[in-house]
MDTraj code that builds the backbone (N, CA, C; nanometers):
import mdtraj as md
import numpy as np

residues = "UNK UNK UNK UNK UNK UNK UNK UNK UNK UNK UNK UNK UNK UNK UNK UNK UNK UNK UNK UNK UNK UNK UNK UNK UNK UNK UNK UNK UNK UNK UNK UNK UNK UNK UNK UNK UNK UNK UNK UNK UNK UNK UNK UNK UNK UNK UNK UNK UNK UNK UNK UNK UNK UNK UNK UNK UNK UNK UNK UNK UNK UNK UNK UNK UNK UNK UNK UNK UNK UNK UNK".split()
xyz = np.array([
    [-0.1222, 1.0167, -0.7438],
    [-0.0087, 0.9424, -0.7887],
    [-0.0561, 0.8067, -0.8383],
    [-0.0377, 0.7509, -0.9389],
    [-0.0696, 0.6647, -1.0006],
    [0.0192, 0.5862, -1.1238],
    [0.0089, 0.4533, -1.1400],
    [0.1437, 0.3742, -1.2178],
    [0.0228, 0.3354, -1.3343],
    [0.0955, 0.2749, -1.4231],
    [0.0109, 0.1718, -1.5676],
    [-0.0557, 0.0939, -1.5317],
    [-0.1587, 0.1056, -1.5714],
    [-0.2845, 0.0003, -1.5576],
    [-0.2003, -0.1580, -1.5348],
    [-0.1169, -0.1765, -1.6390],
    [-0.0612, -0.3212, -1.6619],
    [0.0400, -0.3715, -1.5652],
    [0.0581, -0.2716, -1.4680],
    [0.1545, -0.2963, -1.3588],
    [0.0676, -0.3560, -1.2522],
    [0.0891, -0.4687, -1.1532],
    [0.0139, -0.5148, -1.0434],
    [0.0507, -0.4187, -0.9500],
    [-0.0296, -0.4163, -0.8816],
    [-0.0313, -0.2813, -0.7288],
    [0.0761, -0.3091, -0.6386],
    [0.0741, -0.4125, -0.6018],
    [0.2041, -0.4543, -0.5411],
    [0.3620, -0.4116, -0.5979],
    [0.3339, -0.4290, -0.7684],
    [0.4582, -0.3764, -0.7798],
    [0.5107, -0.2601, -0.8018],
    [0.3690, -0.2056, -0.8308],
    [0.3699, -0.0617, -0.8476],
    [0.3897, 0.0508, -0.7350],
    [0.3609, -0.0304, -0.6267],
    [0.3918, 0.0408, -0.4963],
    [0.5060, 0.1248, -0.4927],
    [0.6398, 0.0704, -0.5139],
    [0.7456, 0.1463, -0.4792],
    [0.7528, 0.2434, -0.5573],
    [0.7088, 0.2594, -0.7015],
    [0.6911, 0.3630, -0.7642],
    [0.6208, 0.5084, -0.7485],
    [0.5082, 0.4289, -0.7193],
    [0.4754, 0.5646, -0.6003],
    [0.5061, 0.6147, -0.5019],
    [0.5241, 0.5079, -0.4168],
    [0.6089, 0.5131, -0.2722],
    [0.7114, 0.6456, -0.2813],
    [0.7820, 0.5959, -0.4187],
    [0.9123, 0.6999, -0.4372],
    [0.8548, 0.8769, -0.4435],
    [0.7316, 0.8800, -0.5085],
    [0.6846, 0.9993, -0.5403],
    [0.6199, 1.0856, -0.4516],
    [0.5885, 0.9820, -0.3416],
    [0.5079, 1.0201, -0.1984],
    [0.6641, 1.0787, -0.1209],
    [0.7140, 0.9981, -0.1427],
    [0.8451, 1.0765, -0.0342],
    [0.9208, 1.1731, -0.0860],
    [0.9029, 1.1921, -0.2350],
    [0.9186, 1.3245, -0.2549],
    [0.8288, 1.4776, -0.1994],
    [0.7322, 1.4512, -0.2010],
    [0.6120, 1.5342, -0.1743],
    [0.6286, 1.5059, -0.0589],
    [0.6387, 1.4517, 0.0276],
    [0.5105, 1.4192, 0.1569],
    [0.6195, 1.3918, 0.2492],
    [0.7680, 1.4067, 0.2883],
    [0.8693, 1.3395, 0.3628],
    [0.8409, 1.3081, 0.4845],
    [0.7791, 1.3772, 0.5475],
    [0.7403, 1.3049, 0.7181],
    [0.6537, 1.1962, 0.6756],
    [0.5867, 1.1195, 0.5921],
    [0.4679, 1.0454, 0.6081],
    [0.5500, 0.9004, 0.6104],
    [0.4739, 0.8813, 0.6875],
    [0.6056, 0.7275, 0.7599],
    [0.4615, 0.5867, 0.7597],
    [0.3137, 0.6106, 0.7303],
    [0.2319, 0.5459, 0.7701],
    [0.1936, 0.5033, 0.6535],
    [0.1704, 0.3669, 0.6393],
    [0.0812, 0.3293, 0.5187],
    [-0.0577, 0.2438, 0.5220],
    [-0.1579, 0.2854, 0.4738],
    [-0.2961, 0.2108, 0.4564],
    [-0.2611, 0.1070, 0.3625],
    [-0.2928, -0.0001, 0.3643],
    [-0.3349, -0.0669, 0.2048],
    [-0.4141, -0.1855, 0.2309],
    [-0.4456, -0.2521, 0.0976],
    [-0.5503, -0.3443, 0.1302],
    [-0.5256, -0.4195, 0.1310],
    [-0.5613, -0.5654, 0.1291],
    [-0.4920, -0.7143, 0.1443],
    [-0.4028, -0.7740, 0.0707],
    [-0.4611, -0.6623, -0.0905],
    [-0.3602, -0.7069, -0.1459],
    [-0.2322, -0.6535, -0.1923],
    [-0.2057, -0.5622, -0.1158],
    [-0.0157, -0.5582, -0.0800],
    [-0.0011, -0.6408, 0.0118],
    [-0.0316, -0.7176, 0.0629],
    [-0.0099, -0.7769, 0.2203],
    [0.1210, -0.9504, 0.1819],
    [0.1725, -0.9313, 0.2547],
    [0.3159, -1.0459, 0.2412],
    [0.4381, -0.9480, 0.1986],
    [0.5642, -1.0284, 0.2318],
    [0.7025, -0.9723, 0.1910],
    [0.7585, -0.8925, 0.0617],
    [0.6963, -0.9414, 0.0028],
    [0.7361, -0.8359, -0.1021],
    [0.6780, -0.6807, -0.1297],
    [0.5900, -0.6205, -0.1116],
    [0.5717, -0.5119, 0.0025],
    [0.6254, -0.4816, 0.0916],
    [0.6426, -0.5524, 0.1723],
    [0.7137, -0.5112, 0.3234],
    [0.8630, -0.4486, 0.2992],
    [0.9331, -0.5606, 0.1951],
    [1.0784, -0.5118, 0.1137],
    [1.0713, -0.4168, 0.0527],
    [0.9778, -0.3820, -0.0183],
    [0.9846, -0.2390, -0.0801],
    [0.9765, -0.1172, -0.0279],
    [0.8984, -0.1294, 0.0759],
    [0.9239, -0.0185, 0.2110],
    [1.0113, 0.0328, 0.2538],
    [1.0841, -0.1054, 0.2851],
    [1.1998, -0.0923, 0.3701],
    [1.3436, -0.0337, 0.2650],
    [1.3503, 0.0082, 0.1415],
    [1.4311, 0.0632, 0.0616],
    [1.3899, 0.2118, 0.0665],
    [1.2848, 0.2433, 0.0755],
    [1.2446, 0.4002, 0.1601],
    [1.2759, 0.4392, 0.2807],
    [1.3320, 0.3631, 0.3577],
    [1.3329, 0.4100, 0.5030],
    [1.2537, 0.3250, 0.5985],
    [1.2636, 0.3802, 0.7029],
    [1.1406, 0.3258, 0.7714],
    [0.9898, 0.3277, 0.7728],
    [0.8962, 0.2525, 0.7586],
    [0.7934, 0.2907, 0.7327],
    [0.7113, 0.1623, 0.8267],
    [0.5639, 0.2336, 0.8889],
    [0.4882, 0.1231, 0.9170],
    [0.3537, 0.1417, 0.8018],
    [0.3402, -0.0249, 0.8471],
    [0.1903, -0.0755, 0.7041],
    [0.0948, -0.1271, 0.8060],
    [-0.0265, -0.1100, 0.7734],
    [-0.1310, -0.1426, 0.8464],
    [-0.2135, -0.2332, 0.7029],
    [-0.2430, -0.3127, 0.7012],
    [-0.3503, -0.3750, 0.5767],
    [-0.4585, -0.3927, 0.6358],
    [-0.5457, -0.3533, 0.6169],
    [-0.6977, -0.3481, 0.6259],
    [-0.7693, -0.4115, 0.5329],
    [-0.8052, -0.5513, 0.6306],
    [-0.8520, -0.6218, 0.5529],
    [-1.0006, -0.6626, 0.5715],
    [-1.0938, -0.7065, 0.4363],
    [-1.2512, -0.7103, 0.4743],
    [-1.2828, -0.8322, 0.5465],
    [-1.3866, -0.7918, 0.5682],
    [-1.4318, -0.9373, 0.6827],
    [-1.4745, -1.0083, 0.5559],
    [-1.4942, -1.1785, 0.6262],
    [-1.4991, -1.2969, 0.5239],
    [-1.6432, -1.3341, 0.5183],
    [-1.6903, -1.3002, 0.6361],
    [-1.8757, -1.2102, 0.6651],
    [-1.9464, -1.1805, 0.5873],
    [-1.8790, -1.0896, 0.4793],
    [-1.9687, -0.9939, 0.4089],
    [-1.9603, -1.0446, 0.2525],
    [-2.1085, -1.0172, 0.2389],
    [-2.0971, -1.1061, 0.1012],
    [-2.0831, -0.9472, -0.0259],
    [-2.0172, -0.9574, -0.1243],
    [-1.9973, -0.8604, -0.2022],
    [-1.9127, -0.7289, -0.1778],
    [-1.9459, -0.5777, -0.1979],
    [-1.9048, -0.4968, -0.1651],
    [-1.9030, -0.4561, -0.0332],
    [-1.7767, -0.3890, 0.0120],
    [-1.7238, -0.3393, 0.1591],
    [-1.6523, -0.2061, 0.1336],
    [-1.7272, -0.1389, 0.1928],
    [-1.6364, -0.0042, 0.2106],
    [-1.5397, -0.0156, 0.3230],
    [-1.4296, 0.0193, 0.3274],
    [-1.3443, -0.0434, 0.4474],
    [-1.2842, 0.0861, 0.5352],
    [-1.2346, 0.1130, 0.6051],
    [-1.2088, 0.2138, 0.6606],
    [-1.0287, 0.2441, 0.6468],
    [-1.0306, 0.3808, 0.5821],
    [-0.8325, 0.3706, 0.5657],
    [-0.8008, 0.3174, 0.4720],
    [-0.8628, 0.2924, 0.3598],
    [-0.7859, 0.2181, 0.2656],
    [-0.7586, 0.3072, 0.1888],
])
top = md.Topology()
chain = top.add_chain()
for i, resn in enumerate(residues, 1):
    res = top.add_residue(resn, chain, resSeq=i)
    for name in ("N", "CA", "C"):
        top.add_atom(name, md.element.get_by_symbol(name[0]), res)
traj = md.Trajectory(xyz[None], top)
């Protein structure tokens, strides 16, 4: 599932969001990375139902690339 390049991820979320709960209706859990992280995400969730978000975010440690776990 995937939106337009020219859309930011954040906003593109609910767009998919919508397409995941077509397909996928029990899935109530979300991975994402730091940068969905703040309220406007959180609001878009919450127009799906209930849902929990976990953001997994990289350590400030590591210089360059991080493979992260769950994202």
């Amino acid at each position: 599932m995937i939106h337009a390049a020219d859309i930011q991820d954040r906003d593109g979320a609910p767009l998919v969001l919508a397409e995941i709960i077509k397909r996928f209706p029990w899935l109530r859990h979300v991975f994402a990375d730091g940068g969905y992280a703040g309220d406007k995400f959180k609001q878009a969730l919450r127009r799906f139902g209930k849902w929990t978000i976990e953001i997994i975010k990289r350590s400030d440690a590591v210089k360059g690339f991080e493979v992260l776990p769950r994202r």
